[in-house]
Predicted model as a PDB file, atoms N, CA, C, CB and O in Angstrom, pLDDT in the B-factor column:
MODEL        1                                                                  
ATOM      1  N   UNK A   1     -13.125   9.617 -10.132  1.00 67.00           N  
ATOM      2  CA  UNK A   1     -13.075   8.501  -9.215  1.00 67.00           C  
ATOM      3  C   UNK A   1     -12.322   7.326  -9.847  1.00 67.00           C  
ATOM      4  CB  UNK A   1     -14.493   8.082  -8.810  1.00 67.00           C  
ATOM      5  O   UNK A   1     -11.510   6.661  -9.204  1.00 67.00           O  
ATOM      6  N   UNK A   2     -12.614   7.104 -11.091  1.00 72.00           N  
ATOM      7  CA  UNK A   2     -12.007   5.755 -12.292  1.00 72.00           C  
ATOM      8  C   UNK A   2     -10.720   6.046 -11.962  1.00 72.00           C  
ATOM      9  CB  UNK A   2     -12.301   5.849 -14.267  1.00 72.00           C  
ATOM     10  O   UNK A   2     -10.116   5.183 -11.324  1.00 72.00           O  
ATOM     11  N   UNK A   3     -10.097   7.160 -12.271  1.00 77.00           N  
ATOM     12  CA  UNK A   3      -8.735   7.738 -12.328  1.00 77.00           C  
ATOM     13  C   UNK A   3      -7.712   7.751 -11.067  1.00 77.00           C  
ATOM     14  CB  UNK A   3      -8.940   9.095 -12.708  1.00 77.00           C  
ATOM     15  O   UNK A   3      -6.490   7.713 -11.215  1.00 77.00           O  
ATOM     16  N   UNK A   4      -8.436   7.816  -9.671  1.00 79.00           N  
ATOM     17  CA  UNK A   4      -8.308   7.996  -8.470  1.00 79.00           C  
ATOM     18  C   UNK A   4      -7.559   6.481  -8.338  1.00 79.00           C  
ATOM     19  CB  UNK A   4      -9.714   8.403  -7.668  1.00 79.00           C  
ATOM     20  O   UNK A   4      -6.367   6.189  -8.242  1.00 79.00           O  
ATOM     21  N   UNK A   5      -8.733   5.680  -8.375  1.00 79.00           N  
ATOM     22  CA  UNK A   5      -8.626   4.046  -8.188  1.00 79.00           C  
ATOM     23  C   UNK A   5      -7.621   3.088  -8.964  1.00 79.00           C  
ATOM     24  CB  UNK A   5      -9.951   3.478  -8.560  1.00 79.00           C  
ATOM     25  O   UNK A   5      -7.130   2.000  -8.664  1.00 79.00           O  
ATOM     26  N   UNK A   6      -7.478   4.119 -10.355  1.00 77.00           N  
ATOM     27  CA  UNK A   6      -6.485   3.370 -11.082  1.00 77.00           C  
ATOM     28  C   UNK A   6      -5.023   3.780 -10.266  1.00 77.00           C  
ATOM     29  CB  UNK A   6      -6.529   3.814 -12.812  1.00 77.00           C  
ATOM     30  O   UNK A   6      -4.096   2.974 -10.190  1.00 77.00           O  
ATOM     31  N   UNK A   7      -4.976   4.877  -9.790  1.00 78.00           N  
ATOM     32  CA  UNK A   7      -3.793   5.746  -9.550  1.00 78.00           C  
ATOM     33  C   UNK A   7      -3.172   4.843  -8.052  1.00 78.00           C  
ATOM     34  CB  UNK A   7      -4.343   7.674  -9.286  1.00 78.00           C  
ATOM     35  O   UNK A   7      -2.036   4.519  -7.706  1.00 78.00           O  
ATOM     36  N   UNK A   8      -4.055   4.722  -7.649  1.00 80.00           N  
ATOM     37  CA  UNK A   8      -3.752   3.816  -6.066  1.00 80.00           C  
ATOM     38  C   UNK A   8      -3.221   2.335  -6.613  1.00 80.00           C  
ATOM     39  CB  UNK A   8      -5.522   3.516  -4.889  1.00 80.00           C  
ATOM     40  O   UNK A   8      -2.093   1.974  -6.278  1.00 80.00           O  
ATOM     41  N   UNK A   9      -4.105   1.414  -7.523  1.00 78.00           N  
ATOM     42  CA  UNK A   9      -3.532   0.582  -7.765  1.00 78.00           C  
ATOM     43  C   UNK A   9      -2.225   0.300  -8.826  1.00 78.00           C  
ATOM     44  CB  UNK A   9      -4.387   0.092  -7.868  1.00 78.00           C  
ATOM     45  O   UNK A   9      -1.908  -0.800  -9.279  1.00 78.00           O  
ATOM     46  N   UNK A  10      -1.662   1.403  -9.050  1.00 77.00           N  
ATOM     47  CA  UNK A  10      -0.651   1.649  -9.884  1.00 77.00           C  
ATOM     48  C   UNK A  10       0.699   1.937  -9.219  1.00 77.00           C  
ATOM     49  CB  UNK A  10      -1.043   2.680 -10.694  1.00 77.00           C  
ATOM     50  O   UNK A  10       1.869   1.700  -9.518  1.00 77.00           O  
ATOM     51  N   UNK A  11      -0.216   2.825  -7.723  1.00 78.00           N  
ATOM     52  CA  UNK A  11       0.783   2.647  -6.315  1.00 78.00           C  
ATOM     53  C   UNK A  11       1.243   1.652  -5.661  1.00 78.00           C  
ATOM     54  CB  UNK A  11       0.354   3.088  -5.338  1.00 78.00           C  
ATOM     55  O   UNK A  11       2.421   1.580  -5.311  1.00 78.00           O  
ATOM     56  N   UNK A  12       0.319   0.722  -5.407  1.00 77.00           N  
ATOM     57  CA  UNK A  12       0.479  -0.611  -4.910  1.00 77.00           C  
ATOM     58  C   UNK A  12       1.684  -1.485  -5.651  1.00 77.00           C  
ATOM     59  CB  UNK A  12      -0.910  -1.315  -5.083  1.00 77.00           C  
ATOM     60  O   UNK A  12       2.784  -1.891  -5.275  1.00 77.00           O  
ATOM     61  N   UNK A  13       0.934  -1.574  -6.887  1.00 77.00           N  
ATOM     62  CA  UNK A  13       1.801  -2.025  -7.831  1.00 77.00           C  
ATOM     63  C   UNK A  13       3.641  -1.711  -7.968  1.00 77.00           C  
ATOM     64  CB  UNK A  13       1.091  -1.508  -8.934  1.00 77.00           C  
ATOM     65  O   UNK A  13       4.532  -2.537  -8.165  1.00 77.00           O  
ATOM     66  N   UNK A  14       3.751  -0.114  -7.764  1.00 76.00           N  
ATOM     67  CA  UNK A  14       5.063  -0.102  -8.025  1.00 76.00           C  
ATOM     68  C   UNK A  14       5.740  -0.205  -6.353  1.00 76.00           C  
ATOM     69  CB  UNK A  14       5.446   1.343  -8.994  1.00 76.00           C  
ATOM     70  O   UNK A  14       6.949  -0.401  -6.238  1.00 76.00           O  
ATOM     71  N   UNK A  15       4.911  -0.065  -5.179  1.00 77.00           N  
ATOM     72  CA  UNK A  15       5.454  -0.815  -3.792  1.00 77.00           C  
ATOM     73  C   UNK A  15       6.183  -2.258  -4.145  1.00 77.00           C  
ATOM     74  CB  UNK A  15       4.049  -1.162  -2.677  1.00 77.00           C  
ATOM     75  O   UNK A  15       7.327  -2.657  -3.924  1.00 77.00           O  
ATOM     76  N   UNK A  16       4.877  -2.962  -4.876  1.00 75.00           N  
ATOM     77  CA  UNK A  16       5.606  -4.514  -4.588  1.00 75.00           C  
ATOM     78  C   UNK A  16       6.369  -4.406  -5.105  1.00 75.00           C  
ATOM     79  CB  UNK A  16       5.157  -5.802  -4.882  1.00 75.00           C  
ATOM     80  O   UNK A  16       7.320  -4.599  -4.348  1.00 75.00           O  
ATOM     81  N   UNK A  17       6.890  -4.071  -6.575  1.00 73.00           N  
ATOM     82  CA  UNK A  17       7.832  -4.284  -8.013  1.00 73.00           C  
ATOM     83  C   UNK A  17       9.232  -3.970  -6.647  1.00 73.00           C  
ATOM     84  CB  UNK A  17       7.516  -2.653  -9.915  1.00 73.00           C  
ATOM     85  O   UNK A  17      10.160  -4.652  -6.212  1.00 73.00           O  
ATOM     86  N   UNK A  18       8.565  -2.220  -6.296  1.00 71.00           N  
ATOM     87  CA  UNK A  18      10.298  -2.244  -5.222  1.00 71.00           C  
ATOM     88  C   UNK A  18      10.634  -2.996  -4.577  1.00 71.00           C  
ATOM     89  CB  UNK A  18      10.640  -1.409  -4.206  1.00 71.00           C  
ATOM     90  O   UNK A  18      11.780  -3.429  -4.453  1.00 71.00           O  
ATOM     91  N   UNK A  19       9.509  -3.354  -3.936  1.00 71.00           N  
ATOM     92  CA  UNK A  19      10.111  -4.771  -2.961  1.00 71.00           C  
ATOM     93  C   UNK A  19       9.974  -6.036  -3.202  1.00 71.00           C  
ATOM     94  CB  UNK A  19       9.609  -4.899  -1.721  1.00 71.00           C  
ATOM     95  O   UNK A  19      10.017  -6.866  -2.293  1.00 71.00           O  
ATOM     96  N   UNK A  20       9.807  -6.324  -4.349  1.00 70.00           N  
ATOM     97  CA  UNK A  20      10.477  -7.356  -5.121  1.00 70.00           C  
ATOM     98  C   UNK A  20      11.870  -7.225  -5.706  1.00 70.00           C  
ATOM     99  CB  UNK A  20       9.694  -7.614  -6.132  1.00 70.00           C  
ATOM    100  O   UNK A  20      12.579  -8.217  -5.871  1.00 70.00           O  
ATOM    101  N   UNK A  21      12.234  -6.075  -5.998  1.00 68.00           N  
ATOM    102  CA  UNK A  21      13.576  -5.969  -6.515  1.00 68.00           C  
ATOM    103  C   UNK A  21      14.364  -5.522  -5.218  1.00 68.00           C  
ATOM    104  CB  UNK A  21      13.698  -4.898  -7.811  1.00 68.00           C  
ATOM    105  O   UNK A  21      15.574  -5.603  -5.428  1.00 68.00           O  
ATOM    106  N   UNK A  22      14.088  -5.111  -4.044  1.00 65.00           N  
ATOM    107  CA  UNK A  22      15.527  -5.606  -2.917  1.00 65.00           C  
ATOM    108  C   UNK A  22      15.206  -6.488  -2.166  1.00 65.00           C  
ATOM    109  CB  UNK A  22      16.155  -4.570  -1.851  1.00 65.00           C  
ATOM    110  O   UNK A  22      15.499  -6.238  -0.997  1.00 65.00           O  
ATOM    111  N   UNK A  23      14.591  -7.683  -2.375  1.00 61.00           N  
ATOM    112  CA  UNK A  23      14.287  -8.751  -1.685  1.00 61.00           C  
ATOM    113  C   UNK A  23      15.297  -9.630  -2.705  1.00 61.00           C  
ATOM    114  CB  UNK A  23      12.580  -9.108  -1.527  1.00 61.00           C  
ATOM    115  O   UNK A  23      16.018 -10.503  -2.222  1.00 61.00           O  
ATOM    116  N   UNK A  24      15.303  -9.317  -4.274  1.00 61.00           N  
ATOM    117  CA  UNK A  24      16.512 -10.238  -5.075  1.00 61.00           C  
ATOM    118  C   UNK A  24      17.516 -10.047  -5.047  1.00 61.00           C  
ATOM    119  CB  UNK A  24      16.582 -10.377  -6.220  1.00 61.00           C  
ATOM    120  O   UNK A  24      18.334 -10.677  -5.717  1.00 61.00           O  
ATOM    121  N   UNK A  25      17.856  -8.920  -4.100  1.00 65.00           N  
ATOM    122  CA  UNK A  25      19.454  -8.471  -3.802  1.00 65.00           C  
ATOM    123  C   UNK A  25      19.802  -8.930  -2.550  1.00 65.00           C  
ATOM    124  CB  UNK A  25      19.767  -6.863  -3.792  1.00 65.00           C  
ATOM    125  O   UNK A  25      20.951  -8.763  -2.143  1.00 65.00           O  
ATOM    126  N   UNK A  26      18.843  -9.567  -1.787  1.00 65.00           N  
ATOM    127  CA  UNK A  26      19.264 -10.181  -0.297  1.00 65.00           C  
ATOM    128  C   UNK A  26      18.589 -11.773  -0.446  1.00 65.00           C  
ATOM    129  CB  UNK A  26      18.432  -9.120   1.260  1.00 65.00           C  
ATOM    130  O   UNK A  26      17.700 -12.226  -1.168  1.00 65.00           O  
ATOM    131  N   UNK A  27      19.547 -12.425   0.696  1.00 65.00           N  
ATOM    132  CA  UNK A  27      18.500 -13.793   0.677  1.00 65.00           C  
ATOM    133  C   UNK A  27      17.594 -13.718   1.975  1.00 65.00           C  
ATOM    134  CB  UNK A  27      19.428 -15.412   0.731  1.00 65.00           C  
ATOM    135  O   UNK A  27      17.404 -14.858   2.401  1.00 65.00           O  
ATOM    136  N   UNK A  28      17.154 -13.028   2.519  1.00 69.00           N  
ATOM    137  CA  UNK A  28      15.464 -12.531   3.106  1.00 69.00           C  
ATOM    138  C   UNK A  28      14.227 -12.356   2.321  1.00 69.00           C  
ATOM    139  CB  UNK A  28      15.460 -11.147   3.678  1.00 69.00           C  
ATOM    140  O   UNK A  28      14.343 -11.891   1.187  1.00 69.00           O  
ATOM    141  N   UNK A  29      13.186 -12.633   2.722  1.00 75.00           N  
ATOM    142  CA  UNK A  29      12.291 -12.462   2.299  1.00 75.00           C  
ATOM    143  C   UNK A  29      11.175 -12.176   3.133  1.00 75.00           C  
ATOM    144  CB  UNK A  29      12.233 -13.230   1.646  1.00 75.00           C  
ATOM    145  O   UNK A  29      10.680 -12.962   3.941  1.00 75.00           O  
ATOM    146  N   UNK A  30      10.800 -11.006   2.898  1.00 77.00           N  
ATOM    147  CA  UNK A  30      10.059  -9.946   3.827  1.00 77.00           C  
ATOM    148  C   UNK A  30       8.164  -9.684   2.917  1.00 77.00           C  
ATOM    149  CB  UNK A  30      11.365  -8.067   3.788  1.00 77.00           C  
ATOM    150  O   UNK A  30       7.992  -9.248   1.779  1.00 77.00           O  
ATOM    151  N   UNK A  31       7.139 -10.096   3.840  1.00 85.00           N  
ATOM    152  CA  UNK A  31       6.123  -9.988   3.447  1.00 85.00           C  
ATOM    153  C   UNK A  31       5.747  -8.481   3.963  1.00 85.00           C  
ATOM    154  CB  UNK A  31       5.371 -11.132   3.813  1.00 85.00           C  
ATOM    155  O   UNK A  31       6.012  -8.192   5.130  1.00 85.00           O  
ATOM    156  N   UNK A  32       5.059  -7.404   2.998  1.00 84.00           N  
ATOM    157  CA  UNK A  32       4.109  -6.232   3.472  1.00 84.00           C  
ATOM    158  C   UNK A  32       2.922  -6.619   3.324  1.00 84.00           C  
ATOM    159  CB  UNK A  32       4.206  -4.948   2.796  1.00 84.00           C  
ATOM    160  O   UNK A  32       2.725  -7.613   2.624  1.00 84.00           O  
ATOM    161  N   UNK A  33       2.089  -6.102   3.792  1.00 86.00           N  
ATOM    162  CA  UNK A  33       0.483  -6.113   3.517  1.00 86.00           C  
ATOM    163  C   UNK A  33      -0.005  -4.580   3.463  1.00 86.00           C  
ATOM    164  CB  UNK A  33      -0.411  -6.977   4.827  1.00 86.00           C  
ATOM    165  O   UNK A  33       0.008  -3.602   4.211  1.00 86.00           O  
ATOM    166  N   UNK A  34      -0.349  -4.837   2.447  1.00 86.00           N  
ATOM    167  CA  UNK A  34      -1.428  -3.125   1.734  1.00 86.00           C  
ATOM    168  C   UNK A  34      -2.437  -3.248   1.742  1.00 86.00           C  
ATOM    169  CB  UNK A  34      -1.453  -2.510   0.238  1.00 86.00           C  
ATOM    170  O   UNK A  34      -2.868  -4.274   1.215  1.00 86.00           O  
ATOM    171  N   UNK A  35      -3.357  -2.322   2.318  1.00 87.00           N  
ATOM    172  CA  UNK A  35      -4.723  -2.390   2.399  1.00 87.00           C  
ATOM    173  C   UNK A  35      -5.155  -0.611   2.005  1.00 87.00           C  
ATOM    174  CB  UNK A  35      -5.197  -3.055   4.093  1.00 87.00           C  
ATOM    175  O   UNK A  35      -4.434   0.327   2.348  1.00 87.00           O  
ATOM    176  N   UNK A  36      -6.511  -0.444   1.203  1.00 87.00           N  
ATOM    177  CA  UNK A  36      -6.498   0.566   0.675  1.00 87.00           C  
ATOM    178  C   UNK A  36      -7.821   0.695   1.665  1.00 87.00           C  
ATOM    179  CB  UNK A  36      -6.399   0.670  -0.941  1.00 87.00           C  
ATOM    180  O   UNK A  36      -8.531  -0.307   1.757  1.00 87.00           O  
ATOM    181  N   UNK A  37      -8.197   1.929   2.438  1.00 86.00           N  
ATOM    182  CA  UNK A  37      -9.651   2.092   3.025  1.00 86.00           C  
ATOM    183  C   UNK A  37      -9.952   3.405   2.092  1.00 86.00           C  
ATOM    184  CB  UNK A  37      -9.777   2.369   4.948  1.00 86.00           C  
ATOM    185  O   UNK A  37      -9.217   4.163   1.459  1.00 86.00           O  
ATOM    186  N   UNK A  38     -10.956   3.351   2.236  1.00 88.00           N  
ATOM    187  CA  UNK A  38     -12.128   4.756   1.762  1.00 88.00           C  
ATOM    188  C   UNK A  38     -13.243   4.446   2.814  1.00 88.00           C  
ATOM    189  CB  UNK A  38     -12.966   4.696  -0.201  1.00 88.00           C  
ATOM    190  O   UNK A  38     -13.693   3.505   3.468  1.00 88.00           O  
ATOM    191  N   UNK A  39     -13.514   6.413   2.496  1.00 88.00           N  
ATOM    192  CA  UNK A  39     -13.892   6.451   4.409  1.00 88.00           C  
ATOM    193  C   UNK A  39     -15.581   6.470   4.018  1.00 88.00           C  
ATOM    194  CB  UNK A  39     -13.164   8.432   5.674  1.00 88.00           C  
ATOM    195  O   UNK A  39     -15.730   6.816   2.846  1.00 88.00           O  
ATOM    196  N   UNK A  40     -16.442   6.278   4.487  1.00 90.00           N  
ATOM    197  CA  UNK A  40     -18.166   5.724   4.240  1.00 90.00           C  
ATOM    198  C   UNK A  40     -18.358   7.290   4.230  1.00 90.00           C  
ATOM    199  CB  UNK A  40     -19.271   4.544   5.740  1.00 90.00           C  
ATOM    200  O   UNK A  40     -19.424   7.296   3.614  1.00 90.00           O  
ATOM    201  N   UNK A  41     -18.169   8.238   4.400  1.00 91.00           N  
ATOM    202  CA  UNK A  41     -19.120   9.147   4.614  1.00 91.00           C  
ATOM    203  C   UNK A  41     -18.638  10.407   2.942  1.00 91.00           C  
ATOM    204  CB  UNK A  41     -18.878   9.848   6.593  1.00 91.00           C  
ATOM    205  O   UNK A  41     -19.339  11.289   2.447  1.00 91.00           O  
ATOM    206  N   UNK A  42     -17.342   9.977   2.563  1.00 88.00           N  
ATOM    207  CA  UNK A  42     -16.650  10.891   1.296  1.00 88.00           C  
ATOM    208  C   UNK A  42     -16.358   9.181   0.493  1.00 88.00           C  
ATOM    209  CB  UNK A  42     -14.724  12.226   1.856  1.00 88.00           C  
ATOM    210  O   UNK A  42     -15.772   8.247   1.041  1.00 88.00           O  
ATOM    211  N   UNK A  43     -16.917   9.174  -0.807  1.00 84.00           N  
ATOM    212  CA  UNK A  43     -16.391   7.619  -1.233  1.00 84.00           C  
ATOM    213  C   UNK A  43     -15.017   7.959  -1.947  1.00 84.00           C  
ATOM    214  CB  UNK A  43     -17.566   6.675  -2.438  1.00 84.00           C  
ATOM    215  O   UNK A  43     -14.158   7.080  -2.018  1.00 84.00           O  
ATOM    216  N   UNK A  44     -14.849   8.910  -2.347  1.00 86.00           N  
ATOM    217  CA  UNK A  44     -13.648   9.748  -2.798  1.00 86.00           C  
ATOM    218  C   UNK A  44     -12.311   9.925  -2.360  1.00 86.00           C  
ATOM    219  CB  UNK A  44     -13.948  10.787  -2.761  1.00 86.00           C  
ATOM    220  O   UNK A  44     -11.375  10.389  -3.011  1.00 86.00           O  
ATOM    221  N   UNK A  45     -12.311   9.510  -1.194  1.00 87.00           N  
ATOM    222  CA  UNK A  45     -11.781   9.854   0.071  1.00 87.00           C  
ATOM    223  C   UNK A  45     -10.930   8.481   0.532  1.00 87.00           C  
ATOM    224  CB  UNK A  45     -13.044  10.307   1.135  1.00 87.00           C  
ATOM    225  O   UNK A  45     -11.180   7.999   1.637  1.00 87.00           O  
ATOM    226  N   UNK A  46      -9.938   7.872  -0.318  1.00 89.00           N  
ATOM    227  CA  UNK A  46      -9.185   6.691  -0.195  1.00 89.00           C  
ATOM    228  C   UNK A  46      -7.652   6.855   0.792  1.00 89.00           C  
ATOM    229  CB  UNK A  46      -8.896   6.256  -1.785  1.00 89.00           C  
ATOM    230  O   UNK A  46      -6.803   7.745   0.842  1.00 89.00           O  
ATOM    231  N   UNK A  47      -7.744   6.051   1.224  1.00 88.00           N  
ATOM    232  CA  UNK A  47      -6.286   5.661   2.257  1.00 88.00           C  
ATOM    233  C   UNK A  47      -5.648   4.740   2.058  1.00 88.00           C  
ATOM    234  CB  UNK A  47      -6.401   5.386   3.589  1.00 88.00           C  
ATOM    235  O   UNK A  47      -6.298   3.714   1.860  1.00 88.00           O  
ATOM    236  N   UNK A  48      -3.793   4.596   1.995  1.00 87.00           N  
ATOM    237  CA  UNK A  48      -3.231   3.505   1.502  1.00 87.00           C  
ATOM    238  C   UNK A  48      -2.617   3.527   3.144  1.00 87.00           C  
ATOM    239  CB  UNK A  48      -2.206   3.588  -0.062  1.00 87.00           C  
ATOM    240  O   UNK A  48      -2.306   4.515   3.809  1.00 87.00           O  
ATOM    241  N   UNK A  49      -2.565   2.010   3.541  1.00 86.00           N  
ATOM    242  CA  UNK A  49      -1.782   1.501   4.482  1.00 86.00           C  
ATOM    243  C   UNK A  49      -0.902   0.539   4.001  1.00 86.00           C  
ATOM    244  CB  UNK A  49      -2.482   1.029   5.455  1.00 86.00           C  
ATOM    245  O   UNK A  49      -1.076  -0.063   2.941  1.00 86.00           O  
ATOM    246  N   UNK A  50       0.156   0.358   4.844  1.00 86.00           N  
ATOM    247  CA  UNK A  50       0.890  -0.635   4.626  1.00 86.00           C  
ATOM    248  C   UNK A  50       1.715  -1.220   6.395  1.00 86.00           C  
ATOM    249  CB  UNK A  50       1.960  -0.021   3.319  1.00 86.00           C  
ATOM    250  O   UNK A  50       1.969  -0.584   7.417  1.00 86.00           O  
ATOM    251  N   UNK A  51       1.854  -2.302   6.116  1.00 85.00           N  
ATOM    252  CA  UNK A  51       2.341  -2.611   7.189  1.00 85.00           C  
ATOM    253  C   UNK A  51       3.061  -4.337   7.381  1.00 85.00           C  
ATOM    254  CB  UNK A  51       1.183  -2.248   8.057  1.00 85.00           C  
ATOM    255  O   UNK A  51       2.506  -5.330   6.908  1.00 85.00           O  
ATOM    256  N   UNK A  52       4.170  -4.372   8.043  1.00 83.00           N  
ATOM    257  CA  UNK A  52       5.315  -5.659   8.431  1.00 83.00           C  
ATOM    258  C   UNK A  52       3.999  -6.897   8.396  1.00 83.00           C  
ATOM    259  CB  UNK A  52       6.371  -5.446  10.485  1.00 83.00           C  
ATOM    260  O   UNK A  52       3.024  -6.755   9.134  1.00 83.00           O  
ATOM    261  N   UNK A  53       4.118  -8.061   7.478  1.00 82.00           N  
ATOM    262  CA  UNK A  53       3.171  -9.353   8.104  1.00 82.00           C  
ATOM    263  C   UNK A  53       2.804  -9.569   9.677  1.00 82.00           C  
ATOM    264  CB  UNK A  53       3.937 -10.703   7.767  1.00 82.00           C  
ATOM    265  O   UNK A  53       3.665  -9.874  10.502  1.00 82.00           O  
ATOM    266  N   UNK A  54       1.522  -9.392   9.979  1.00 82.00           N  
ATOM    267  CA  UNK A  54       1.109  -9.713  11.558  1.00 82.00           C  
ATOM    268  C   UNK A  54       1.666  -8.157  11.935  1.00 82.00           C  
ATOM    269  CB  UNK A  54       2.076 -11.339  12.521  1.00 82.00           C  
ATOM    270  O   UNK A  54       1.255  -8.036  13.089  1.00 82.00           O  
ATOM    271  N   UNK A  55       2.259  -7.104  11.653  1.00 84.00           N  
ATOM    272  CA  UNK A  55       2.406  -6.000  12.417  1.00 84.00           C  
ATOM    273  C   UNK A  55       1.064  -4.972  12.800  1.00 84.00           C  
ATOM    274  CB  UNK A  55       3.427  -5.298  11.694  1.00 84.00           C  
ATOM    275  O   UNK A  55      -0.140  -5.223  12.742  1.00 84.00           O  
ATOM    276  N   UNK A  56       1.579  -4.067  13.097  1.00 82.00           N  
ATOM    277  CA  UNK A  56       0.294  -3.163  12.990  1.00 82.00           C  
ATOM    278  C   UNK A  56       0.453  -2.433  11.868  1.00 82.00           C  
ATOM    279  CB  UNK A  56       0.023  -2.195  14.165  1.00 82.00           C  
ATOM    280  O   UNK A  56       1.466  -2.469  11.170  1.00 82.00           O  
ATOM    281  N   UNK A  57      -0.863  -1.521  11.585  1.00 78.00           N  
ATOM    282  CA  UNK A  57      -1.160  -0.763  10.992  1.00 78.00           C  
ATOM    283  C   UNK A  57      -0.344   0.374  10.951  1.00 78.00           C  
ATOM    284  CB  UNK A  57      -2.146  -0.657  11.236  1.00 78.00           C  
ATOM    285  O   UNK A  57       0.306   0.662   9.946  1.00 78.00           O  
ATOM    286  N   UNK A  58      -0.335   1.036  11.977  1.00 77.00           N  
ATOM    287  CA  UNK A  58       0.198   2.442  12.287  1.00 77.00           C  
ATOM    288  C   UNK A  58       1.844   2.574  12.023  1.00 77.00           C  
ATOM    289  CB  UNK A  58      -0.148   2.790  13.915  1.00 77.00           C  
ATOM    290  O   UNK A  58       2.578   3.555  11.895  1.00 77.00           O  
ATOM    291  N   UNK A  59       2.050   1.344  12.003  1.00 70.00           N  
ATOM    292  CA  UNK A  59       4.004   0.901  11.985  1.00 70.00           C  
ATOM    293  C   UNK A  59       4.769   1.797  10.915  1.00 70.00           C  
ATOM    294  CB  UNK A  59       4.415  -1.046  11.335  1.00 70.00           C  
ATOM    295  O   UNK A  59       5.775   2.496  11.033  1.00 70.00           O  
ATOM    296  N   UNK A  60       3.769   1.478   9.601  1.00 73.00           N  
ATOM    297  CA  UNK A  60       4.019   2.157   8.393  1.00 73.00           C  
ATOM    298  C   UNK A  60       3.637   3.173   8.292  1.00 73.00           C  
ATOM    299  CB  UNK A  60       3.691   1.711   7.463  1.00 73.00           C  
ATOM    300  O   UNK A  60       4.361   3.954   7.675  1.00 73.00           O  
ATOM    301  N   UNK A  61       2.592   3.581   8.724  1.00 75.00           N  
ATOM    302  CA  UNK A  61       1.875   4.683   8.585  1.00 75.00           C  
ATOM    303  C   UNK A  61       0.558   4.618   7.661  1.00 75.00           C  
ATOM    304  CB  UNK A  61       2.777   5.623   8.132  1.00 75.00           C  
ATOM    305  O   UNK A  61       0.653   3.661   6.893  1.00 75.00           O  
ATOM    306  N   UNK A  62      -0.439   5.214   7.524  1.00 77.00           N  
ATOM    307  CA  UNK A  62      -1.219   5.542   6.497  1.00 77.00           C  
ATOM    308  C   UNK A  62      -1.134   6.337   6.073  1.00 77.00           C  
ATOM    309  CB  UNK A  62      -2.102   5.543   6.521  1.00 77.00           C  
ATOM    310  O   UNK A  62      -1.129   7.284   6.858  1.00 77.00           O  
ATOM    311  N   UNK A  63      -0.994   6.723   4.537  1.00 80.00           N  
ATOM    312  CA  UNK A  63      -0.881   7.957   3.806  1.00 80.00           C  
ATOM    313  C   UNK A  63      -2.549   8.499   3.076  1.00 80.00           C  
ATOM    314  CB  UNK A  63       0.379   7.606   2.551  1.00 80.00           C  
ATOM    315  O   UNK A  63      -3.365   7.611   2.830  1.00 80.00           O  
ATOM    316  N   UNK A  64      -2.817   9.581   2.862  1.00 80.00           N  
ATOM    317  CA  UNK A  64      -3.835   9.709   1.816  1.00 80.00           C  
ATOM    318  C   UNK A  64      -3.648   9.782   0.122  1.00 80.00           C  
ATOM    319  CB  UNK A  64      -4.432  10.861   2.196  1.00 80.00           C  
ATOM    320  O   UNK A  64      -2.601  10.256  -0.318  1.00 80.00           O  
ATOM    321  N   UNK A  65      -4.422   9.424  -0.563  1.00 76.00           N  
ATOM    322  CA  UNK A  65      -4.287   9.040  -2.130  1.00 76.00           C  
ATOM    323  C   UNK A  65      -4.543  10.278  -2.122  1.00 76.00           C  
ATOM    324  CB  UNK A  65      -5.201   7.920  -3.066  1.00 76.00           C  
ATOM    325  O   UNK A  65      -5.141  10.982  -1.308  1.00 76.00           O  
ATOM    326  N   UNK A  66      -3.841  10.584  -3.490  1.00 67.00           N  
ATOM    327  CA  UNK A  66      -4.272  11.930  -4.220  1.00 67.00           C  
ATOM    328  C   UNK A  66      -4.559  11.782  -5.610  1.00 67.00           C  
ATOM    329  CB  UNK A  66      -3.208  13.001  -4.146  1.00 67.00           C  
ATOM    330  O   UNK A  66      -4.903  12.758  -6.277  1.00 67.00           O  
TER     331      UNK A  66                                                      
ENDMDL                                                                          
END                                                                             
């Protein structure tokens, strides 16, 4: 589970780094929002979303952690 949780936030992590580095190659500047769920009934059982500021959820998609 330690390993799981580190692994997602290591994901997150290299999202922003990318989109920090083509946001310094343009003069735009584009907010994502990441949100990680785990589902109540498996605690094991984590989901990464991402999605446009104020967009929806589904835009990006949700993927499952592995």
């Amino acid at each position: 589970m330690k390993n799981l949780i580190i692994a997602t936030l290591a994901l997150v992590i290299a999202v922003g780094g990318a989109l920090g580095a083509i946001a310094a190659t343009r003069d735009t500047t584009v907010t994502v929002e990441v949100r990680v769920w785990q589902s109540t009934s498996d605690a094991e059982r984590l989901y990464i979303s991402a999605r446009p500021q104020g967009g929806r959820w589904d835009t990006l998609g949700t993927v499952p952690s592995t």
